[in-house]
N, C-alpha and C positions, 0 to 999 in steps of 0.2 A: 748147696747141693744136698740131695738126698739119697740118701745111697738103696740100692736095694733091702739088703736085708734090714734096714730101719722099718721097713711096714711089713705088715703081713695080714695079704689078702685074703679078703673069703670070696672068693670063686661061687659059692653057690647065693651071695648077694649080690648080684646084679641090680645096680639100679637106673632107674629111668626107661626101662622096658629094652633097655640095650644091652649088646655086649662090650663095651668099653668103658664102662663107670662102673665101680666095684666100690661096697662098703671095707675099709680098713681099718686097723689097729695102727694106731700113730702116736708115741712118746704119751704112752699110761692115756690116750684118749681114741674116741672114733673119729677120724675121716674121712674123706670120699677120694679116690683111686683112680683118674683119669688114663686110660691107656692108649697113646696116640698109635698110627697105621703105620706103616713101614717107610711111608714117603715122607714123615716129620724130619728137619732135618737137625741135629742138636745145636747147631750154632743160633741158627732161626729161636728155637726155641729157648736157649740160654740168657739169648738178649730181651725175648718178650719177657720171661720168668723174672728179670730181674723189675723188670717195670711193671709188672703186677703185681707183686711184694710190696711195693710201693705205695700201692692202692688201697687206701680206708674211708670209707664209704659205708654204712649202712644199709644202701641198695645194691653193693655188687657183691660179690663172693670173694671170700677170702682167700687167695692162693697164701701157702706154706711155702712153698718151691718145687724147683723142678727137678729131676733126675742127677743122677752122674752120667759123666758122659758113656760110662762100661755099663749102662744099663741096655737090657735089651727085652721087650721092649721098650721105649721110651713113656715119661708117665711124667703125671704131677699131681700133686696133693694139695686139696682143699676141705675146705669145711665139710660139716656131712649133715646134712638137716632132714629127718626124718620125713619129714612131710610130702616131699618129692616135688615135682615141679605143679607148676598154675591148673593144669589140666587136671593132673592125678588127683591136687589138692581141691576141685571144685566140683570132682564127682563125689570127695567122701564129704563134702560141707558144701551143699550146694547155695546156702543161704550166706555165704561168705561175702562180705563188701567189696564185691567185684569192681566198683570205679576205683577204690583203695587200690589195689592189687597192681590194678595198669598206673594208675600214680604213681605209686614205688619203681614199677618197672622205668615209666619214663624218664625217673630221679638218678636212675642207677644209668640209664643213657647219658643221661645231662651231663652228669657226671663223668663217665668216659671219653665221652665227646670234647671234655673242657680241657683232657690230657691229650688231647690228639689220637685218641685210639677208636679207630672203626671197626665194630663187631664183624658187620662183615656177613652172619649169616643166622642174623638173629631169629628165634622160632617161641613160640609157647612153651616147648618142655626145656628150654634157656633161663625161665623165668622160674627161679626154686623159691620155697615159702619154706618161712623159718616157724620155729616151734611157737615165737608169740604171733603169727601169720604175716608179716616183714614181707616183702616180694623183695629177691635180689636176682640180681645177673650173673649170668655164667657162660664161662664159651665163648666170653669178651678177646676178641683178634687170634682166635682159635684159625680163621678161615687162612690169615697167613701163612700158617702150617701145616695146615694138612687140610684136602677138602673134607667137607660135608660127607659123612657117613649116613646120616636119614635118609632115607628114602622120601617123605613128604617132603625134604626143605623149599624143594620149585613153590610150594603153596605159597610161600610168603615173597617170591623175589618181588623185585620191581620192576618195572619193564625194563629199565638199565643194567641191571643184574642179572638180566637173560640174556646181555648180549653181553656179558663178562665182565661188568663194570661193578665196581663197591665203592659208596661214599657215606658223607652222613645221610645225606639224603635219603639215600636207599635203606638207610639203617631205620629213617623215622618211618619209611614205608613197611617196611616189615612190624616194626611197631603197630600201625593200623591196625596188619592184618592180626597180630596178638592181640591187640583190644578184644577186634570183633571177635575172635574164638572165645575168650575170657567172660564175654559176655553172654554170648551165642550157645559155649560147650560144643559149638560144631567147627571143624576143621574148616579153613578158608575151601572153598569153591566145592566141598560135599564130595561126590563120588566121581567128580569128572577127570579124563584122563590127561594124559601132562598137557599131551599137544592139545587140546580143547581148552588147556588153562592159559598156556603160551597165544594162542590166538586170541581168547577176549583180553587179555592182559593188555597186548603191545598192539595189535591191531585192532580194535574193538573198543578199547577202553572201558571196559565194563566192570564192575566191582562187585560186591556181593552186596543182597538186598537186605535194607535193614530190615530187622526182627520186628515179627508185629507187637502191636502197641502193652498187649495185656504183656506178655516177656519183660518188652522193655522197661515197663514200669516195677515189675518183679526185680529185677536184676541193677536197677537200676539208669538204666542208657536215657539220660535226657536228650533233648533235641539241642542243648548246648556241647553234649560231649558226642553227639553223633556229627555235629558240625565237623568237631574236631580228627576223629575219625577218617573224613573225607577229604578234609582239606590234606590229611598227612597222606594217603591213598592217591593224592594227584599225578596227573600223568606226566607234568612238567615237572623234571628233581626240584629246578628253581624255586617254582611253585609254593613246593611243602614249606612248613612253618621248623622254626629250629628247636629242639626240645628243651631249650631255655622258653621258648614264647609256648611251646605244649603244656608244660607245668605248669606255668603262669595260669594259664585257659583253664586248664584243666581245675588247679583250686580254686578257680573264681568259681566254674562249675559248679561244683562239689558244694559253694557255699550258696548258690543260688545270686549269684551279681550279674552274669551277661542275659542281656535281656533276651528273651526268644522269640521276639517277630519284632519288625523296625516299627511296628505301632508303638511297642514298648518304649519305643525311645523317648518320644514326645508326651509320654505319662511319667518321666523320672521326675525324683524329686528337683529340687534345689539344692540341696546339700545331700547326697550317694551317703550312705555307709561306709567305712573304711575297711579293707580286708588285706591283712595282714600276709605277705606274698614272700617271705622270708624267713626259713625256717632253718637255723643251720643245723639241726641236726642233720637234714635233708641234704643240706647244699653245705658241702667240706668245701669246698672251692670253684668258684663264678667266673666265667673271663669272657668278655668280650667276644664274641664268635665271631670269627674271620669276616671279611668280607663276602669271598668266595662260598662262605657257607650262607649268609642269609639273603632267602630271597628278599628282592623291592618290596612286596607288599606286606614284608613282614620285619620292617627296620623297626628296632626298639633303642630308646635312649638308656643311658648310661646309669646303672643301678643308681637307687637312691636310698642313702640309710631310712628314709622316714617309710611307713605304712605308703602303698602306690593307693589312691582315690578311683575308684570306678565311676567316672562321670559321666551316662550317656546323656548324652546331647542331642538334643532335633537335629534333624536334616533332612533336607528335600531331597536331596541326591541319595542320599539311603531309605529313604522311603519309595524311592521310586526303582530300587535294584529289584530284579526280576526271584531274587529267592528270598522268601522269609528268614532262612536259615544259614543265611552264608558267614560263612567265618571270620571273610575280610570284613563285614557289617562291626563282628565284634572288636577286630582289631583297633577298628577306628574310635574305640570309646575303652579300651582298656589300654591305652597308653599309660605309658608314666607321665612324664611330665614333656608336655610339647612348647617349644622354644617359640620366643616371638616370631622370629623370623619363618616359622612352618606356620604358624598362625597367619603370618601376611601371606603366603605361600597359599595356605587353604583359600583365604576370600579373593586373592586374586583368579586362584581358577572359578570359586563359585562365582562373584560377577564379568567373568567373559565368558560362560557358557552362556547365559541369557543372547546377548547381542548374537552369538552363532545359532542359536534355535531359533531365533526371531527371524535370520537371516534367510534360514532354509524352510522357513513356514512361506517366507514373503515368494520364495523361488516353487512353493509348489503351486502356489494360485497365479502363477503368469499364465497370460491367455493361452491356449493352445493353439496349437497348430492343427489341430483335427480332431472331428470328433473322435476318432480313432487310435488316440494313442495310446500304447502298450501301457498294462494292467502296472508293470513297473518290472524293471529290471531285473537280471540275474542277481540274487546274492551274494555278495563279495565271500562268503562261508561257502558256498558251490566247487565242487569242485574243478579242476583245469579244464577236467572232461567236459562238464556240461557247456561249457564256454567253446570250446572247438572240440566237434565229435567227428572223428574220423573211423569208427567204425564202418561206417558205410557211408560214402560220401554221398552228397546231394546226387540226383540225377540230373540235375537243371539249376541255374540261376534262374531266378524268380524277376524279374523286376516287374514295379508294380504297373498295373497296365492300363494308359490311359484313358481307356475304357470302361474299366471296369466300376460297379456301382460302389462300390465298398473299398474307397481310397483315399489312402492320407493326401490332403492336399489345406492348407491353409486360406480360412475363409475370411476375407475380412470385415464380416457382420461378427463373428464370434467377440472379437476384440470388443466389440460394442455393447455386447450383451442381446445380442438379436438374434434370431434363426433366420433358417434359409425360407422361411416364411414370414418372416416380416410380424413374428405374435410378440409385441411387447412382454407376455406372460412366457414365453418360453426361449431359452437358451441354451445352450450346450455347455459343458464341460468334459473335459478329457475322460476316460472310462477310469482314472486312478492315477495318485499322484507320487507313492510312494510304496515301499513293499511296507507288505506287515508287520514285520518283526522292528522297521522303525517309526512304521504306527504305536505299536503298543509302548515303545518309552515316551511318545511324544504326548505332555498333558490335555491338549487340547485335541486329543485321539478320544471317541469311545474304546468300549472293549471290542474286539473282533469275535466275530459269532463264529461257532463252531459249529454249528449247524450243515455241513455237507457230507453226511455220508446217508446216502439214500436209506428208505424207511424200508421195515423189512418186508413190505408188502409187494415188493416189486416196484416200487417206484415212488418218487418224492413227493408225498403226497400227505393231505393230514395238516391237522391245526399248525403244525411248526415247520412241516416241509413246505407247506403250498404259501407260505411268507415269505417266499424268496426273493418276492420284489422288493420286502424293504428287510430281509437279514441280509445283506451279504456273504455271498458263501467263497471262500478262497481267497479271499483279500480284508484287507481293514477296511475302517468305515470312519467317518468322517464329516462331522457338520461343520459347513462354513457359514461366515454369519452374513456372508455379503453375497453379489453375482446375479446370477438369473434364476429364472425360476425353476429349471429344466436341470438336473446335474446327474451326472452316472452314478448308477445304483450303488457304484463302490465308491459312491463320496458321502454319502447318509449311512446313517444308525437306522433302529426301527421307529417308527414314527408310532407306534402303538401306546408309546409310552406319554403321548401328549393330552394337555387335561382338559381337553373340549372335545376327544375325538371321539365319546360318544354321544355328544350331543344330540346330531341329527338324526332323525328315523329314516330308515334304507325306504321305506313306500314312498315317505314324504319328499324324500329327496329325488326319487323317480321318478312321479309325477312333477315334481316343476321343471327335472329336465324333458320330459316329456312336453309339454306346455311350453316349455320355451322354443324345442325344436320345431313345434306346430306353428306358433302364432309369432310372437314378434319377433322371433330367429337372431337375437343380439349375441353377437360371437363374442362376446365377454362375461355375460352373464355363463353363457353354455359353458367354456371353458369353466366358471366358477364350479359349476352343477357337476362338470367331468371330475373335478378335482377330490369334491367332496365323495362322489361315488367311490371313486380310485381309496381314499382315506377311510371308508366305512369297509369295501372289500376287504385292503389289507388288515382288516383287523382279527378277523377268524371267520372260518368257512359258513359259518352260520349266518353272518351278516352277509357273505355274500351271496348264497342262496336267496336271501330275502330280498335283497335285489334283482335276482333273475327270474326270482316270482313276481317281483311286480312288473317284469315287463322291460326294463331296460336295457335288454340286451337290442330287442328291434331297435329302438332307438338310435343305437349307437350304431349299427349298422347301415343307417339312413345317414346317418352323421356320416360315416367312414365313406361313404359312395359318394352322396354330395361334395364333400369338401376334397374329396380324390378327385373327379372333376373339377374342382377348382384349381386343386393343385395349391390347397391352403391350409393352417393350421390342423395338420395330420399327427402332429404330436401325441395330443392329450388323448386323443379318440384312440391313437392304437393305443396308448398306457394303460387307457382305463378298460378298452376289449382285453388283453389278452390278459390283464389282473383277474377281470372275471372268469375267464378260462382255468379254472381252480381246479376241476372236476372232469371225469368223463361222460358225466351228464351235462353239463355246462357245457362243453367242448362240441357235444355232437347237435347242440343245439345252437350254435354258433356254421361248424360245418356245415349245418342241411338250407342253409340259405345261402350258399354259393357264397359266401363270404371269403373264402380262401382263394378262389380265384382274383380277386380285389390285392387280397393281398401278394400273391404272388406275382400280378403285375407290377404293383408298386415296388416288392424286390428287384424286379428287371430294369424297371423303367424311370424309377424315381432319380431325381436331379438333388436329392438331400439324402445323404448319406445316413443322416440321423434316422430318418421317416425308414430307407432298406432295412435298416438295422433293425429296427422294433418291427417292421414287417416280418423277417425271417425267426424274429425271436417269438413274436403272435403265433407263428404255423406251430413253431416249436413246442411252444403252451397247448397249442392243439392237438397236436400227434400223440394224444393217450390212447387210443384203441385202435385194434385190425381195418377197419371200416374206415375210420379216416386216413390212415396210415395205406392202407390200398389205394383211396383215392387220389392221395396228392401223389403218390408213385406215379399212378397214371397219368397225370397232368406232366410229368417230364420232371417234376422238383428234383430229383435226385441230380439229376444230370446239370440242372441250374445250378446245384450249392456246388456239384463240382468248377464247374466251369465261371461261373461268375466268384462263389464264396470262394472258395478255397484260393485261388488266384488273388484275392484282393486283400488287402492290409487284413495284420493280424487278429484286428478285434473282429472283424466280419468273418476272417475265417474259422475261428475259435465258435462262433456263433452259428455256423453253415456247418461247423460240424458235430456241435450238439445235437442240432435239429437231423441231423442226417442219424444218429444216431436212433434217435428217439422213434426214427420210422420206421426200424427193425425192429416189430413187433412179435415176426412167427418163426420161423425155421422155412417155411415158406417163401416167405418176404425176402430175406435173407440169400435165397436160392437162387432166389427172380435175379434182385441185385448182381450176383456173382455171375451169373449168366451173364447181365450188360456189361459185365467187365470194369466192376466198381472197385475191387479188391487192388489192384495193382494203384490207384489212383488215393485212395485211402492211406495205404503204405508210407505212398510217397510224400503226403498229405504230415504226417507225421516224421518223416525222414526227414523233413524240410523246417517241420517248428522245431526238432530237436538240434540240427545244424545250426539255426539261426540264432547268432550271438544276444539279437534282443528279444527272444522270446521268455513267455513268463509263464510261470507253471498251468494259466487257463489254458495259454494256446497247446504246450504238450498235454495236461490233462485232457484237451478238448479232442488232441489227433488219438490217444488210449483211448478213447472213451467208443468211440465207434468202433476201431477195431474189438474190442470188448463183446459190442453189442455187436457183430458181424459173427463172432466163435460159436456160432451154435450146433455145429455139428464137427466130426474127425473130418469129413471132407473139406470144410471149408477152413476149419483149425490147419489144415494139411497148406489150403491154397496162402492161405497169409504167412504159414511160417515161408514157405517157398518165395513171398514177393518180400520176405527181408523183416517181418516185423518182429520176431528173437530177438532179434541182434539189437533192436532197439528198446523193448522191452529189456532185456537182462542188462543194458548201459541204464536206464534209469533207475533199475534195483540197485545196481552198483555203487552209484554216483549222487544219485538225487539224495538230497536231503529237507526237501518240502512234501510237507504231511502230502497234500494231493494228488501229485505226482506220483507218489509212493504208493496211493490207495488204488489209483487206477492201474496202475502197472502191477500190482499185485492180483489186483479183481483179474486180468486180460489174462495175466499169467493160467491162473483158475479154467478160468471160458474155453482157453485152448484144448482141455484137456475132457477127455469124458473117462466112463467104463472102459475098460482093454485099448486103451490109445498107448500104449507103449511107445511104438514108434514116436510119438508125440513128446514123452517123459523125458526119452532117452535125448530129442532135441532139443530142450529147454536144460536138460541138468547139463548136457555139454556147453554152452554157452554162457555156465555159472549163474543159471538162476535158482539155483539154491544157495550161492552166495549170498545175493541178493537181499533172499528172503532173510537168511538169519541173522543179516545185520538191520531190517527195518526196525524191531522192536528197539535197538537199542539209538537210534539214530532219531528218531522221534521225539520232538519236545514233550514235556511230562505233560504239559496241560492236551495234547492231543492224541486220542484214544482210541477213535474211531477207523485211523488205516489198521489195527489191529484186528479188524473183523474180513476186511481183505487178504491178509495174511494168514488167518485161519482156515479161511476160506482155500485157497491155493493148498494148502497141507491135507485137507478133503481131497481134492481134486488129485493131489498127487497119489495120496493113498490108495484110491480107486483105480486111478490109471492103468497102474501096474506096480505090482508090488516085489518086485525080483530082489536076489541079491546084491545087486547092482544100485538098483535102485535105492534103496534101504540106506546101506554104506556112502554112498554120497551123500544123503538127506543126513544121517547120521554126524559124518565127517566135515561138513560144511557148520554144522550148529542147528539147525533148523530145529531138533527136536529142542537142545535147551533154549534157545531163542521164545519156542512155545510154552517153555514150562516160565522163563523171564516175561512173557507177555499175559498171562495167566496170571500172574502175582501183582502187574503192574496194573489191571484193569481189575482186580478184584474190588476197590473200593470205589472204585469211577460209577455214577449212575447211568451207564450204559446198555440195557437190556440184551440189546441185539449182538450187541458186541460181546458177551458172555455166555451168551448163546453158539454163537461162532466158533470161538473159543472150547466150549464145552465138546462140540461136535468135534471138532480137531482132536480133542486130545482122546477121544472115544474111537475115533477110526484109528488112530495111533493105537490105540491098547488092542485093536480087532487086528490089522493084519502087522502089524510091527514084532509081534511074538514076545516071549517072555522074557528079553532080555531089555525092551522098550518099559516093557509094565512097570520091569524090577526100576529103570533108571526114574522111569516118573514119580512112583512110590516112594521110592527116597528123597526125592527132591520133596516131597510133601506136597506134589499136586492132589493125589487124594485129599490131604485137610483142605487145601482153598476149596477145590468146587463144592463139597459139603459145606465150607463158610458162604460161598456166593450163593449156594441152596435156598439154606438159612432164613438170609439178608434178602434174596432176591421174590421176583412174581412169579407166578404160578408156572410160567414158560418157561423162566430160569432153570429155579430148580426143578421141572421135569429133566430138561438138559443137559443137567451137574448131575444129578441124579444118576440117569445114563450112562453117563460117562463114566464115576466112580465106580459101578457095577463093571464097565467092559474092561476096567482096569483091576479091579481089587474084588470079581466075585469068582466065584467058582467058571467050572465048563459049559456049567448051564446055562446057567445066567449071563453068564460075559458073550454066549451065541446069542440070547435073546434079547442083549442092549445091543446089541453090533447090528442085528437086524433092525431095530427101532432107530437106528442112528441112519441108517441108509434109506429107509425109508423118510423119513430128516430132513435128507438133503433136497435140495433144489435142483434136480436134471434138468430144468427145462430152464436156457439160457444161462443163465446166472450173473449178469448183467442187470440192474436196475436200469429204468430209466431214471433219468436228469434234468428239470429242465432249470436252467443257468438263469441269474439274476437280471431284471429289466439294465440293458444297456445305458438309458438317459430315462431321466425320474426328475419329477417337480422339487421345486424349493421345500426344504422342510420350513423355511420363517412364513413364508406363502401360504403351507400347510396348518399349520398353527393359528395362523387367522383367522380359519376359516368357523 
């Protein structure tokens, strides 16, 4: 015990920026003067006192002892090290060995940890620096005493720790968040308020972003000790790693032994370096961590006196884990020593994962049942909701209608390899056999193309838009090496990449199909001739202009009408027309030969589901301009895709509603439609794919997608929110977590909305669509960039809308603005033009009518430095864009009226909806193609 009048305080040394640690006079020396709150209670503390006396350690703080019980206030006495704690001590030495420092700190954890003592409410200024710069801990099981006196300490909880809970776990988390500040010099989450921290914390799961690259390499942060960092920031306590396996990590780090991408693996030596992992000056006492404390993926064996071997190892399974940088990668190569028995352990699971991959490769090429079958299921990661939506229930059960052209029904030629045409060269396969996210683990997957977010021109178009017959867009891709000739656009890769596929010359090859259509008319040759056309179109716009300059387009038009009459091999003829439908020069020269009536009987009438399908998708490819888009209005199409598409299995309807889409060209168009009373029908059209347990994100992207393009004015914005389409729009912001989905329901969001639509604002933000919005950024896989320019998008629209108080405070309160300043930083290195474009306009109307309390939060977050880095970096479009924006945030009154005006001039008034048009439903053999 220490009695009062043994110290004497100096009241005017306050240290650590508070008022309860004071510098004192202690037996002929200085120490430091902890003075507890009114609620400590002496028992409480007499017992911890005596167990941190106990404690020697070089990374924790030395307690002297605690009070007399007649002391009032209560206190205790410890070291006193001038330096002050990690923060104070890296402003006056910023060039200090920042990984060192968090080392120590973690040492001085391990340490506590291995006595059973949980800090409890560990922070940055916890973490004090001794005179030779030593990091130790301090305020170790303080929280059982008395609470937290900081006002920041929320910055470090864990999500368990905000609903009251403290363990180790939580203790390695707050460690994270000390790293990152150590590293950083900036306080976890910056200048946001608690509830804004509490919400991405536990609902959100969001963490802060790592420091750019030039920092990290200043300060130190490798991409081994940022692993670690994230892994202890997990939202699962289990999860986190124990600060026995952080140190571990952490000195391998520091000496450069875990490798940093799993390529690494497979370039290790033979014989690893040995790194000496045992340091006792560090480590006074090791034990064994609970069960209870260590998670599964982070079991370690049983210390070993010798040096631990860093031996990475090849593996196939870690070469094929979807992050370069993940932690568990490292774990599994910095073990200690692994027992035989873990060793039989590892190769029985690596050879039974083969026979179960093989098993479910052999279950996706079983013949189908239609050409019609869904794109592929709901994502077992989906939430409940998307699974059964009861927001608005259905208005109808659907069943599919015997009638109808566009219906699942099992054909028994498919089994065979044969069409409903009887063309050896053509067959069917399902529209897609598997979702994408288990395409891309499966090795005999291409990559999935990213390629679906419309061009900024208004519509998908352009050397890499107008390839949509052979990128798939929304799904994976997939070459089989067997089957028919004939396969859906979402079972091939791009065929561009084959090494004869410039062989042929685009004249040469239209005159022999021309020649052959004339004279000896051999329906196998032709087909040969379609193929290769079909093969030199998809190759870039250029090639297929020079096709429709020599003439092939008549050709294939005499072919399409001929063999419609026969009622035979109609496949190839529409593949290779509506491939050349590239253009709206192409397009209106295909229109003006009455060619679309051809085909829109063949939608009605045809007895092959295959041939309706690629009919309605031909119109589709067509509907680029007012002119055709007027005409086939006329012809009654609209009321067809209702009435025949939309009624008929999902892949027809998904396709009836692109094409419906695509034929709201004007504001005009638009009008007509709502006049016939298309709007209620549309709605519904979308209520029905979003209810439907096996819908797949084409069929809802395809029911947004026209509403979208339907929003073109506050009247009609008005009639759609009234026939129910909020309610389902704001359920897919909520809920969905596929990129496309996301893009189009945020774009609709946008379209709703114009100049002074208030009333409009005011119905979207009631029904949580600004929830919505400010969880898309963060819900988004990393590789996918482009719903980012949707969501920017919508944040325009909102701004404009109406900008009340009201408004404001919910955009505000929900996250939306930081969401924007987190999708700004995410897409800053992406080769994205449009998308930072987006972006830039977003955060520019933000800085115009948001006022200065918006500027100040963007400013600080350092959106000004990114858009001046995207400037930089980016083309001439970019950085006019960044440019703007930085002005209507960071210039004066003058200036910030004259980007605010250039911004709105900027936007896009008219629609804001691209058009789309959707990948060919059934596509030739790529092994076929190769021959050729």
């Amino acid at each position: 015990m220490i009695r009062p009048e043994e110290i004497s305080i100096d009241e005017s040394a306050a240290l650590g920026g508070g008022k309860s640690v004071y510098k004192a006079a202690y037996q002929n020396g200085v120490a430091a003067v902890k003075v507890l709150s009114s609620e400590a209670s002496y028992s409480t503390l007499r017992s911890r006192a005596e167990i941190w006396q106990d404690l020697d350690h070089p990374n924790v703080l030395k307690v002297f002892g605690a009070c007399s019980e007649d002391a009032d206030p209560l206190f205790i006495v410890t070291e006193y090290h001038s330096s002050g704690n990690a923060a104070q001590y890296l402003d006056v030495n910023p060039n200090a060995d920042r990984p060192r420092i968090a080392l120590d700190a973690a040492c001085g954890m391990q340490f506590i940890h291995s006595r059973d003592i949980i800090h409890g409410s560990l922070k940055t200024s916890d973490i004090l620096i001794k005179e030779d710069g030593t990091a130790c801990i301090t305020d170790y099981g303080m929280s059982e005493i008395q609470s937290t006196r900081n006002n920041g300490a929320y910055r470090y909880f864990s999500p368990e720790t905000w609903k009251g809970t403290t363990s180790k776990p939580s203790d390695v988390y707050s460690f994270a968040m000390c790293a990152y500040e150590i590293f950083t010099s900036l306080p976890p989450w910056g200048v946001l308020l608690e509830k804004h921290i509490v919400r991405m914390v536990c609902h959100e799961n969001v963490r802060p972003d790592r420091p750019d690259p030039t920092l990290s390499i200043r300060v130190g942060l490798t991409d081994q000790i940022w692993d670690i960092i994230e892994e202890s920031w997990h939202k699962e306590a289990r999860m986190r790693p124990t600060f026995d396996i952080i140190v571990r990590l952490w000195q391998a780090a520091c000496n450069g032994m875990i490798p940093s991408s799993p390529s690494d693996y497979g370039r290790s030596p033979a014989a690893a370096p040995r790194v000496a992992t045992r340091q006792p000056e560090l480590h006074v006492e090791t034990r064994v961590p609970d069960g209870h404390d260590v998670p599964p993926a982070y079991s370690l064996a049983e210390e070993d006196p010798q040096p631990v071997q860093f031996r990475p190892q090849p593996s196939p399974q870690l070469q094929a884990l979807p992050s370069p940088h993940s932690l568990h990668q490292s774990l599994r190569h910095i073990s200690s020593q692994r027992s035989p028995a873990e060793e039989d352990c590892v190769s029985e699971a690596s050879s039974s994962s083969a026979p179960n991959a093989s098993r479910s490769r052999l279950s996706l090429h079983s013949p189908p049942a239609s050409p019609y079958r869904r794109v592929y299921s709901p994502p077992s990661s989906a939430p409940p909701g998307a699974q059964s939506f009861d927001v608005i229930p259905p208005l109808r059960e659907r069943p599919l209608d015997a009638k109808a052209r566009l219906r699942d029904t099992k054909l028994p030629h498919v089994a065979e390899g044969k069409s409903s045409q009887h063309n050896p060269r053509l067959s069917v396969q399902p529209l897609a056999t598997t979702s994408p996210r288990i395409r891309e683990e499966d090795e005999f997957f291409v990559p999935r193309s990213r390629q679906f977010m419309p061009s900024a021109s208004g519509s998908v178009s352009g050397a890499a838009a107008n390839r949509s017959l052979t990128r798939p867009q929304f799904s994976g891709t997939h070459i089989t090496s067997g089957g028919s000739d004939l396969q859906s656009i979402s079972d091939i890769g791009s065929i561009s990449g084959m090494s004869n596929s410039g062989a042929a010359n685009p004249v040469l090859v239209a005159g022999a199909l021309q020649a052959e259509a004339k004279q000896r008319r051999d329906p196998q040759i032709i087909d040969e001739c379609l193929m290769k056309i079909y093969l030199l179109a998809s190759q870039s716009d250029k090639t297929a202009q020079k096709l429709v300059t020599a003439g092939v387009i008549p050709t294939l038009i005499h072919l399409l009408k001929t063999r419609a009459a026969a009622d035979e091999r109609l496949e190839a003829v529409l593949i290779t027309l509506g491939t050349l439908a590239y253009d709206s020069l192409s397009a209106n020269t295909i229109y003006r030969t009455d060619t679309t009536t051809t085909l829109i009987e063949l939608f009605l009438s045809s007895e092959s589901d295959d041939v309706a399908a690629l009919a309605i998708w031909s119109i589709a490819r067509l509907a680029r301009t007012t002119e055709i888009a007027s005409g086939l209005i006329k012809r009654g199409l609209p009321k067809q895709l209702i009435e025949r598409g939309f009624r008929g299995a999902p892949g027809g309807a998904s396709l009836s509603a692109w094409c419906l889409g695509n034929l709201i060209q004007t504001d005009s168009i638009a009008e007509s439609l709502s006049d016939q009373g298309i709007i209620p029908n549309i709605v519904d059209h979308l209520r029905h794919s979003t209810s439907l347990v096996t819908s797949t994100p084409d069929n809802i992207s395809s029911g947004i997608f026209v509403i979208a393009r339907m929003a073109r004015s506050i009247k009609l914005a008005k009639q759609l929110a009234k026939a129910g389409c909020v309610d389902l729009l704001a359920h897919h912001l909520n809920t969905s977590t596929e990129p496309t989905v996301l893009y189009w329901s945020a774009r609709a969001v946008g379209c709703l909305m114009r100049p002074n639509s208030s009333d409009m604002s005011k119905v979207l933000l009631e029904k949580g669509v600004a929830r919505g919005l400010a969880r898309l950024p963060s819900v988004l896989p990393s590789e996918e960039v482009e719903p980012l320019a949707s969501f920017a998008f919508a944040i325009q629209r909102f701004s404009c809308a109406e900008w009340g108080g009201g408004t404001r405070k919910a955009l505000v309160d929900a996250g939306v603005v930081d969401s924007l300043l987190s999708a700004l930083r995410t897409a800053a290195d992406e080769p994205y033009p449009q998308v930072h474009i987006e972006l830039a306009l977003a955060v520019s109307f933000l800085g115009d009518v948001g006022g200065s309390a918006i500027r100040k939060e963007i400013v600080n977050a350092g959106g000004v430095k990114i858009l001046k880095s995207i400037a930089q970096n980016g083309d001439p479009d970019v950085a006019k864009a960044c440019n703007m924006a930085a002005t209507s945030i960071a210039g004066n009154i003058w200036t910030r009226n004259a980007a605010s005006a250039k911004t709105a001039m900027s936007h896009n008034w008219s629609g804001g909806c691209p058009e789309y048009h959707p990948p060919c439903p059934v596509q030739f053999d790529p092994e076929e193609l190769a021959q050729l």
